[in-house]
KOLGU-4560 file (N, C-alpha, C; in nm, 3 decimals, padded with zeros to 5 digits):
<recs>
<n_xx: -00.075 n_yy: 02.009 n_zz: 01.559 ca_xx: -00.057 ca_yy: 01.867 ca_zz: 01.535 c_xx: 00.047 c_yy: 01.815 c_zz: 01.635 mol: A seq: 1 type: UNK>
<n_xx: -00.011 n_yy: 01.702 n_zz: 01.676 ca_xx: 00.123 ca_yy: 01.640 ca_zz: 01.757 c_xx: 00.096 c_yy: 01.543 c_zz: 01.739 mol: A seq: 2 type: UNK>
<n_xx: 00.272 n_yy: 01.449 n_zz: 01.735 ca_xx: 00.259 ca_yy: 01.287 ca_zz: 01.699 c_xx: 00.300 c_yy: 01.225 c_zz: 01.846 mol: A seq: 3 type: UNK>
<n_xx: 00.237 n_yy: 01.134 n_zz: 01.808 ca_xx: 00.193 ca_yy: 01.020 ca_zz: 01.945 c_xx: 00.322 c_yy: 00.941 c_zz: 01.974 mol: A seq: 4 type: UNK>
<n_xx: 00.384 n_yy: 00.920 n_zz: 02.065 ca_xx: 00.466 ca_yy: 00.808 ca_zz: 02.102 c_xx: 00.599 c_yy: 00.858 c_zz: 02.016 mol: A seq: 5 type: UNK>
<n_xx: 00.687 n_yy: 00.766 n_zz: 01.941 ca_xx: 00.790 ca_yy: 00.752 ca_zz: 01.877 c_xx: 00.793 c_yy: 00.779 c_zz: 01.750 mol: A seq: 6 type: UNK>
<n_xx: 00.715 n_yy: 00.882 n_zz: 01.720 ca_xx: 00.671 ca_yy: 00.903 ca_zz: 01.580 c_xx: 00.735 c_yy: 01.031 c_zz: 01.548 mol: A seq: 7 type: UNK>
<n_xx: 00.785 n_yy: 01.109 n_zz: 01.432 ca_xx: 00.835 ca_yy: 01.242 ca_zz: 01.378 c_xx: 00.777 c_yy: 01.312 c_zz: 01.266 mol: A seq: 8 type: UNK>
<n_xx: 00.745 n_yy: 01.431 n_zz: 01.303 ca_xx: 00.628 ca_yy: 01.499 ca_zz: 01.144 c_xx: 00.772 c_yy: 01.536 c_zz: 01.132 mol: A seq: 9 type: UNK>
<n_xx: 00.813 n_yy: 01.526 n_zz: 01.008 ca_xx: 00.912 ca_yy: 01.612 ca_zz: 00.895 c_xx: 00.853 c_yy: 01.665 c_zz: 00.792 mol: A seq: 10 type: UNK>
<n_xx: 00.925 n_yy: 01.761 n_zz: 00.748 ca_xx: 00.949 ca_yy: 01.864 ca_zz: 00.615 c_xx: 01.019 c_yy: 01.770 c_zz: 00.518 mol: A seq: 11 type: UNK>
<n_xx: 01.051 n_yy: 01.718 n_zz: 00.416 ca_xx: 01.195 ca_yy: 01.687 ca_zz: 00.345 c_xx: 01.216 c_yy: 01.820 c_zz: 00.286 mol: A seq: 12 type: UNK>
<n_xx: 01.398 n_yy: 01.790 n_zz: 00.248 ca_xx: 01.446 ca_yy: 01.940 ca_zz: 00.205 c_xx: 01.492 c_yy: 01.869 c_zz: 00.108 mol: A seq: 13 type: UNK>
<n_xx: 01.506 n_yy: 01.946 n_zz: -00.042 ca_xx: 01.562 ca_yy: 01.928 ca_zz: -00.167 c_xx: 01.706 c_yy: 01.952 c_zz: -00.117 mol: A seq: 14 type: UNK>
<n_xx: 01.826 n_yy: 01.892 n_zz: -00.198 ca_xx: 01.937 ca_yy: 01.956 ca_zz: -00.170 c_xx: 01.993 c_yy: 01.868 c_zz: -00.280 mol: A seq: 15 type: UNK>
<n_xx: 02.135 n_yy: 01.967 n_zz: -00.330 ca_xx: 02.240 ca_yy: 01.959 ca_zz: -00.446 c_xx: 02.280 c_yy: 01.882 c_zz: -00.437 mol: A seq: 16 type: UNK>
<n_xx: 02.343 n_yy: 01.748 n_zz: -00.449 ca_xx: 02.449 ca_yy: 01.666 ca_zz: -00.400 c_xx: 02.592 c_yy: 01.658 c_zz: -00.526 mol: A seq: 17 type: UNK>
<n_xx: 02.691 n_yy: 01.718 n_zz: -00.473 ca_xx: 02.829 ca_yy: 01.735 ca_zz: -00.498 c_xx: 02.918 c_yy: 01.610 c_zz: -00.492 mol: A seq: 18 type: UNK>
<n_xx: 02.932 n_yy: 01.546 n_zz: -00.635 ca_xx: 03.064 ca_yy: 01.503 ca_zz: -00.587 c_xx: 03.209 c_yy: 01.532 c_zz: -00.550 mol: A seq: 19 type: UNK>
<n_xx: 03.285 n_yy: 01.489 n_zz: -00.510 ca_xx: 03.429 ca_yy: 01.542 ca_zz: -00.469 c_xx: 03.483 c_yy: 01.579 c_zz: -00.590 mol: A seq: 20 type: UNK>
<n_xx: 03.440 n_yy: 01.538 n_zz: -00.719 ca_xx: 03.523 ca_yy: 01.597 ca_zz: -00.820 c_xx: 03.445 c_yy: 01.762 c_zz: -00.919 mol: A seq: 21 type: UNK>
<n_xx: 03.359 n_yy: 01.770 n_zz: -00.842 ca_xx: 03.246 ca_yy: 01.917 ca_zz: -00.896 c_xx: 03.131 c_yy: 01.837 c_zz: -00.936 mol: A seq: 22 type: UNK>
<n_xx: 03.112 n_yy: 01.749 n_zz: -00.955 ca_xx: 02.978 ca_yy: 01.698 ca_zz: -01.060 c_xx: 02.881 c_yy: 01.721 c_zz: -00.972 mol: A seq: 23 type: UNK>
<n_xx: 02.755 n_yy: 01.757 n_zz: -01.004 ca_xx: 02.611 ca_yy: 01.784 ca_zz: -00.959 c_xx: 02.574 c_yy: 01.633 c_zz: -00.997 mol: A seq: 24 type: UNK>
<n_xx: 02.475 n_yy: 01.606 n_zz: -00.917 ca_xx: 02.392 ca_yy: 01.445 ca_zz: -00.944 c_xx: 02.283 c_yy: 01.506 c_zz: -00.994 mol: A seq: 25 type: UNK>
<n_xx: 02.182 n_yy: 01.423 n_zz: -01.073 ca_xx: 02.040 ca_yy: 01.478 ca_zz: -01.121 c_xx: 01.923 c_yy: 01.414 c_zz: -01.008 mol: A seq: 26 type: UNK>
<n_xx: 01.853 n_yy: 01.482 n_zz: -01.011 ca_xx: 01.752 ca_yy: 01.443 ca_zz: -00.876 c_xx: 01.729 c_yy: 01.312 c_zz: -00.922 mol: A seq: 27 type: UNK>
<n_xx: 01.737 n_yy: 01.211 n_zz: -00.999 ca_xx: 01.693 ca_yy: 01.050 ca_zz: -01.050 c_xx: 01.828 c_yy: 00.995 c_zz: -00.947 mol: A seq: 28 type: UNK>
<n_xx: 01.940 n_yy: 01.040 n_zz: -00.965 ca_xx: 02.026 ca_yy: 01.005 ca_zz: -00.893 c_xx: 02.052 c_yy: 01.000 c_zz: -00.743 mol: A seq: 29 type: UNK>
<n_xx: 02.017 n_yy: 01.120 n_zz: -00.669 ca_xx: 01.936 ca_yy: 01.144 ca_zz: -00.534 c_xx: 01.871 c_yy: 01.055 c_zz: -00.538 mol: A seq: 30 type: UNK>
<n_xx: 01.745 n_yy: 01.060 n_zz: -00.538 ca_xx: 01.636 ca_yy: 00.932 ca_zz: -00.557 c_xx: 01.669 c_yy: 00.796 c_zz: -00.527 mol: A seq: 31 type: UNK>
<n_xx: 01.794 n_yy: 00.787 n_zz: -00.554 ca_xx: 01.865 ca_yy: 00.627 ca_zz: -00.541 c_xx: 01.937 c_yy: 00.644 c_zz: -00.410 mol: A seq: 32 type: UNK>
<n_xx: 01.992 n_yy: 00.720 n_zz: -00.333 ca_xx: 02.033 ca_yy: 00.722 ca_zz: -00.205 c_xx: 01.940 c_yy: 00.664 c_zz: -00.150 mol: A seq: 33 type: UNK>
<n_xx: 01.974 n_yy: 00.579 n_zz: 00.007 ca_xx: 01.839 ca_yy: 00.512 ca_zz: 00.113 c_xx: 01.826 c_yy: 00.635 c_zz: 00.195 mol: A seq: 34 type: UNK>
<n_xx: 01.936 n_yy: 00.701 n_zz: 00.232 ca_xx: 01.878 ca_yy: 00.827 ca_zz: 00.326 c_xx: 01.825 c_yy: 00.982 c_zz: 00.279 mol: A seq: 35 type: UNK>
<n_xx: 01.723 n_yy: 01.011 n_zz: 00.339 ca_xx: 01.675 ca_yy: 01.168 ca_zz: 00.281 c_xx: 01.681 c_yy: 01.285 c_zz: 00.424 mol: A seq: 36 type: UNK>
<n_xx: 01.697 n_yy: 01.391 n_zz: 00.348 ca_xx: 01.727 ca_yy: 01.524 ca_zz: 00.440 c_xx: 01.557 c_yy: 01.559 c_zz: 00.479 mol: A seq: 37 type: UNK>
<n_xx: 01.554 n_yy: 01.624 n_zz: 00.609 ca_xx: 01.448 ca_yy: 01.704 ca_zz: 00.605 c_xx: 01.470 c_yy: 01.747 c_zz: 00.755 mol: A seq: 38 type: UNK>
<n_xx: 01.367 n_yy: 01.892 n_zz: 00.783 ca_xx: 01.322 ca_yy: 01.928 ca_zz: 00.936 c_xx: 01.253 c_yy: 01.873 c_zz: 01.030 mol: A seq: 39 type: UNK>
<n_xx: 01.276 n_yy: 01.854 n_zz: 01.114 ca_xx: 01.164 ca_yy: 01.840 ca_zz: 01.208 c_xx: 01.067 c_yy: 01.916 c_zz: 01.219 mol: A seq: 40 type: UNK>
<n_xx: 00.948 n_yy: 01.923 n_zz: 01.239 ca_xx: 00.818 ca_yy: 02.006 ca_zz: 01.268 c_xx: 00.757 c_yy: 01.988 c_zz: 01.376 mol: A seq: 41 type: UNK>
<n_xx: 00.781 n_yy: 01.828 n_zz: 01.452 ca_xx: 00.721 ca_yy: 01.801 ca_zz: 01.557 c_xx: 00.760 c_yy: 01.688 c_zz: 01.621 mol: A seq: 42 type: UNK>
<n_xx: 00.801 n_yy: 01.617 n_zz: 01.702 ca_xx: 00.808 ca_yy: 01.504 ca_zz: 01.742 c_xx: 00.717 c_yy: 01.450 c_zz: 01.869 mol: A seq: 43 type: UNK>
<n_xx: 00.729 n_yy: 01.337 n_zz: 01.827 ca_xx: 00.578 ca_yy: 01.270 ca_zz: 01.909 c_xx: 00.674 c_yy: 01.276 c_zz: 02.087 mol: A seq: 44 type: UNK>
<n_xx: 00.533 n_yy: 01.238 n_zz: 02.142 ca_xx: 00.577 ca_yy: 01.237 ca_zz: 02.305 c_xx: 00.649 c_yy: 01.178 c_zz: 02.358 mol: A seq: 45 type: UNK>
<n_xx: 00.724 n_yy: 01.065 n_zz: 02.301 ca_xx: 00.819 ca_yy: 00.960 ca_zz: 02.368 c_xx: 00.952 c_yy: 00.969 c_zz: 02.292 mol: A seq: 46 type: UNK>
<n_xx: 00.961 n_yy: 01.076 n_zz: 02.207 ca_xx: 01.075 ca_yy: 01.136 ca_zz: 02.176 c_xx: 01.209 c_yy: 01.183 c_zz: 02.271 mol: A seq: 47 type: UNK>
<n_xx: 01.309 n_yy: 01.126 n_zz: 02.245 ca_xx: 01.413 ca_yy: 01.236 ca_zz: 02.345 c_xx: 01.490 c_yy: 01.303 c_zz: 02.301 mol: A seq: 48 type: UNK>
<n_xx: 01.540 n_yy: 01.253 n_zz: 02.207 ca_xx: 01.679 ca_yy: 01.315 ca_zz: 02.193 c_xx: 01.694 c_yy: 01.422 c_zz: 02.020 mol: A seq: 49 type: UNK>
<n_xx: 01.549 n_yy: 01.435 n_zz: 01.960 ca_xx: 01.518 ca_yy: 01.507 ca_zz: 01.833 c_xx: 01.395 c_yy: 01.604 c_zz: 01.881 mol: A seq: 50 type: UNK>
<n_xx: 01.460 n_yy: 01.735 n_zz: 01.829 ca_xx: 01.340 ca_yy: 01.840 ca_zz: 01.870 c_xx: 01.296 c_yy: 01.937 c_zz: 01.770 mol: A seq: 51 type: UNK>
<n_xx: 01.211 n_yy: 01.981 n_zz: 01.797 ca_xx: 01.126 ca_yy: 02.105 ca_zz: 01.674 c_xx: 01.259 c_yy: 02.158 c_zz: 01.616 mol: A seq: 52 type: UNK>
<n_xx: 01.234 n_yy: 02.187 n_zz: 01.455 ca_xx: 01.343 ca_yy: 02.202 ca_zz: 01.369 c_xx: 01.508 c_yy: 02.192 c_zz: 01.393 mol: A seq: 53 type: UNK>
<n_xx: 01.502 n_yy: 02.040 n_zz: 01.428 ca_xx: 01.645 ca_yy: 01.974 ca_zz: 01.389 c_xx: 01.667 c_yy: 01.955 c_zz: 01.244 mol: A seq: 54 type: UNK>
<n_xx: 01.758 n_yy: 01.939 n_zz: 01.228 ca_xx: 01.811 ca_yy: 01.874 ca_zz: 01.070 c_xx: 01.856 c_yy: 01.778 c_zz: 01.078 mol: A seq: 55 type: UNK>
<n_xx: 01.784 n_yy: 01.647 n_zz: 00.978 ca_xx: 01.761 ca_yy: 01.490 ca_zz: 01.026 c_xx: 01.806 c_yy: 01.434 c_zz: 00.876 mol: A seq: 56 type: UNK>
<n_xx: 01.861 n_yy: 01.341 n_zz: 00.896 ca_xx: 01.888 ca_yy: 01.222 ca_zz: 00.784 c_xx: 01.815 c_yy: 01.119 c_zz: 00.863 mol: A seq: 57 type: UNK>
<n_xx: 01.726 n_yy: 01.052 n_zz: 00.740 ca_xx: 01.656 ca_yy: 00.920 ca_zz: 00.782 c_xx: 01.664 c_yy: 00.876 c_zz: 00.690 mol: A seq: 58 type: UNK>
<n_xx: 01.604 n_yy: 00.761 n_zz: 00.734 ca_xx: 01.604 ca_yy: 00.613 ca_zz: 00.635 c_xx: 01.463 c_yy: 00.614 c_zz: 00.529 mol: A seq: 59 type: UNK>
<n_xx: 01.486 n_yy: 00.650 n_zz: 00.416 ca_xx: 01.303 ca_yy: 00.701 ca_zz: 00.357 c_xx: 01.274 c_yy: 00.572 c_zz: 00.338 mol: A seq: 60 type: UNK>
<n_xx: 01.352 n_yy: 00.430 n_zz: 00.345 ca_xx: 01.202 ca_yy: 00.332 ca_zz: 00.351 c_xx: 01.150 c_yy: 00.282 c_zz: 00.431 mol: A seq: 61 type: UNK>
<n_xx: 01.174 n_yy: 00.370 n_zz: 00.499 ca_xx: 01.058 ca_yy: 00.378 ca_zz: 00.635 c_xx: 01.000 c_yy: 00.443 c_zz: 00.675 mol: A seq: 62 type: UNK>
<n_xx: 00.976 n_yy: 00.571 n_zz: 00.560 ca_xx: 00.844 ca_yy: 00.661 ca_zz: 00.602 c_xx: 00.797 c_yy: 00.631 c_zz: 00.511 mol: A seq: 63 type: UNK>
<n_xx: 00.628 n_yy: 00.712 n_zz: 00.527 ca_xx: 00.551 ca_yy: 00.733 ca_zz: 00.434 c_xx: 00.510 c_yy: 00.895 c_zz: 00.494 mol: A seq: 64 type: UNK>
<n_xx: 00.413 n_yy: 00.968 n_zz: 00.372 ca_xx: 00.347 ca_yy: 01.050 ca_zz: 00.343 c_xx: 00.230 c_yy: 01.103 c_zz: 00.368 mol: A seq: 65 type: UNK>
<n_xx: 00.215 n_yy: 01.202 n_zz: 00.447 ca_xx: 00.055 ca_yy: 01.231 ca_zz: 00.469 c_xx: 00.022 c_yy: 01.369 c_zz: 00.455 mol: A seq: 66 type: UNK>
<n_xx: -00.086 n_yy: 01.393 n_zz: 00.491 ca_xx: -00.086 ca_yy: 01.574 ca_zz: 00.421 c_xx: -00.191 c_yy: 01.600 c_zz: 00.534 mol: A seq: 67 type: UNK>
<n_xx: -00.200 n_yy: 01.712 n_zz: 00.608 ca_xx: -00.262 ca_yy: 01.731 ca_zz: 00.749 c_xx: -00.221 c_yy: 01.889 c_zz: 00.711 mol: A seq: 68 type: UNK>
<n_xx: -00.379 n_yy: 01.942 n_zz: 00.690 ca_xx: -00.379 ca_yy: 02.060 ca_zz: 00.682 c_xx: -00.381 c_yy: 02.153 c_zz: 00.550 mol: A seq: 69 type: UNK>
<n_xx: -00.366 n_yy: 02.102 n_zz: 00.456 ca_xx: -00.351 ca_yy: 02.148 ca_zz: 00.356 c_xx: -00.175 c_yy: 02.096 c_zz: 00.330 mol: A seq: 70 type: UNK>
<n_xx: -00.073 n_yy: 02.062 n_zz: 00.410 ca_xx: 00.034 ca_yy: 02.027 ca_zz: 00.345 c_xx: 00.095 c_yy: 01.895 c_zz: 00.348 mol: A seq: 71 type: UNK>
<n_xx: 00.200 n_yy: 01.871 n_zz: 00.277 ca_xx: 00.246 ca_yy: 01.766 ca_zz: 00.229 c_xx: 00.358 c_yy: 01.724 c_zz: 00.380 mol: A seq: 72 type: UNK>
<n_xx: 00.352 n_yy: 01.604 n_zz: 00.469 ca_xx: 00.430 ca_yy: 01.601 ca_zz: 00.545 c_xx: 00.504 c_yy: 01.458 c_zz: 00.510 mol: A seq: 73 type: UNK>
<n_xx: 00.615 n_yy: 01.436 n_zz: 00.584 ca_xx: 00.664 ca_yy: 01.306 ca_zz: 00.610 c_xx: 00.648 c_yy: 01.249 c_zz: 00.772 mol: A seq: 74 type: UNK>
<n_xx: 00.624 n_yy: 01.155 n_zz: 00.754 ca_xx: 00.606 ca_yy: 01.070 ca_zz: 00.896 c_xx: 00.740 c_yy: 00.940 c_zz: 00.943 mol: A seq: 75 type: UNK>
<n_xx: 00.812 n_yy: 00.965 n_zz: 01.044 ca_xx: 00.904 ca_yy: 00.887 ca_zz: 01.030 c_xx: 00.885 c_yy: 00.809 c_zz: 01.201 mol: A seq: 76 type: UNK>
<n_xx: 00.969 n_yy: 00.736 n_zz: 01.272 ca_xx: 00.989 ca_yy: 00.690 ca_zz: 01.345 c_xx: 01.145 c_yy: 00.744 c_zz: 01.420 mol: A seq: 77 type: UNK>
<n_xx: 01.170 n_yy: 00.788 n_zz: 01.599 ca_xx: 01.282 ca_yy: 00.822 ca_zz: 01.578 c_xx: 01.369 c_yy: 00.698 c_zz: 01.611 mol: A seq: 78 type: UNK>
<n_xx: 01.375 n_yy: 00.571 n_zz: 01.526 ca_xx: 01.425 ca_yy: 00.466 ca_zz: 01.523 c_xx: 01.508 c_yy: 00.485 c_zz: 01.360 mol: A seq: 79 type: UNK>
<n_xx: 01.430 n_yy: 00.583 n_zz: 01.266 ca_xx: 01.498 ca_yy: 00.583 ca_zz: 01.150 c_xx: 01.580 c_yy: 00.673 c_zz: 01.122 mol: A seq: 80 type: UNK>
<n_xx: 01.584 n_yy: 00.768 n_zz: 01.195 ca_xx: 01.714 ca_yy: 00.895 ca_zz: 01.227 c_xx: 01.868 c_yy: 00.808 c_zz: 01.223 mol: A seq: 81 type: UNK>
<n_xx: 01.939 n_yy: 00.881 n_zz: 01.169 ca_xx: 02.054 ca_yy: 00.799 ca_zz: 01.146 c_xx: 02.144 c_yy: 00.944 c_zz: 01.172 mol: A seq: 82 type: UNK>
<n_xx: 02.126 n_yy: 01.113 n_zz: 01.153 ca_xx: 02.226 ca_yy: 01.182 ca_zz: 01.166 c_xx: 02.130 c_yy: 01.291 c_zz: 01.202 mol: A seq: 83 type: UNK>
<n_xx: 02.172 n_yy: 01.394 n_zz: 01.284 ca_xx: 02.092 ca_yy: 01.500 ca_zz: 01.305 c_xx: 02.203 c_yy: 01.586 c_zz: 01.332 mol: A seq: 84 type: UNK>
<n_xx: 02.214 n_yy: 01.694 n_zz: 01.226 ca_xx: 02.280 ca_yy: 01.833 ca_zz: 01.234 c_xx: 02.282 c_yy: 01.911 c_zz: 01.305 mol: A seq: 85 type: UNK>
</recs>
């Protein structure tokens, strides 16, 4: 699979979120953050600066969902990258 132009196949990754005082959030609470974690898997051709398995914070209301292949992917833009690990 490869994405065209300015486009990003991601993974999302589940993850714990800690407050500073020990508390665990419940995934309903996650859910309410605007940004979500995930891998890269691929980035389209007019990509520069995000490559095959980076670790990305984006903006999830601006992806959507597609499934290519039997799996579940995310589709983002690298306009919605906001942090890469």
């Amino acid at each position: 699979m490869k994405p065209i132009g300015k486009y990003i196949v991601v993974v999302t990754t589940e993850e714990e979120v800690k407050t500073e005082s020990g508390l665990i959030l419940s995934g309903e609470d996650v859910n309410q953050f605007r940004y979500k974690r995930g891998v890269v898997v691929e980035a389209g051709t007019e990509v520069a600066h995000i490559k095959k398995g980076d670790k990305i914070y984006f903006d999830k209301g601006h992806s959507f969902a597609m499934i290519i292949n039997d799996g579940q992917y995310t589709i983002i833009r690298e306009s919605d990258v906001v942090v890469v690990e």
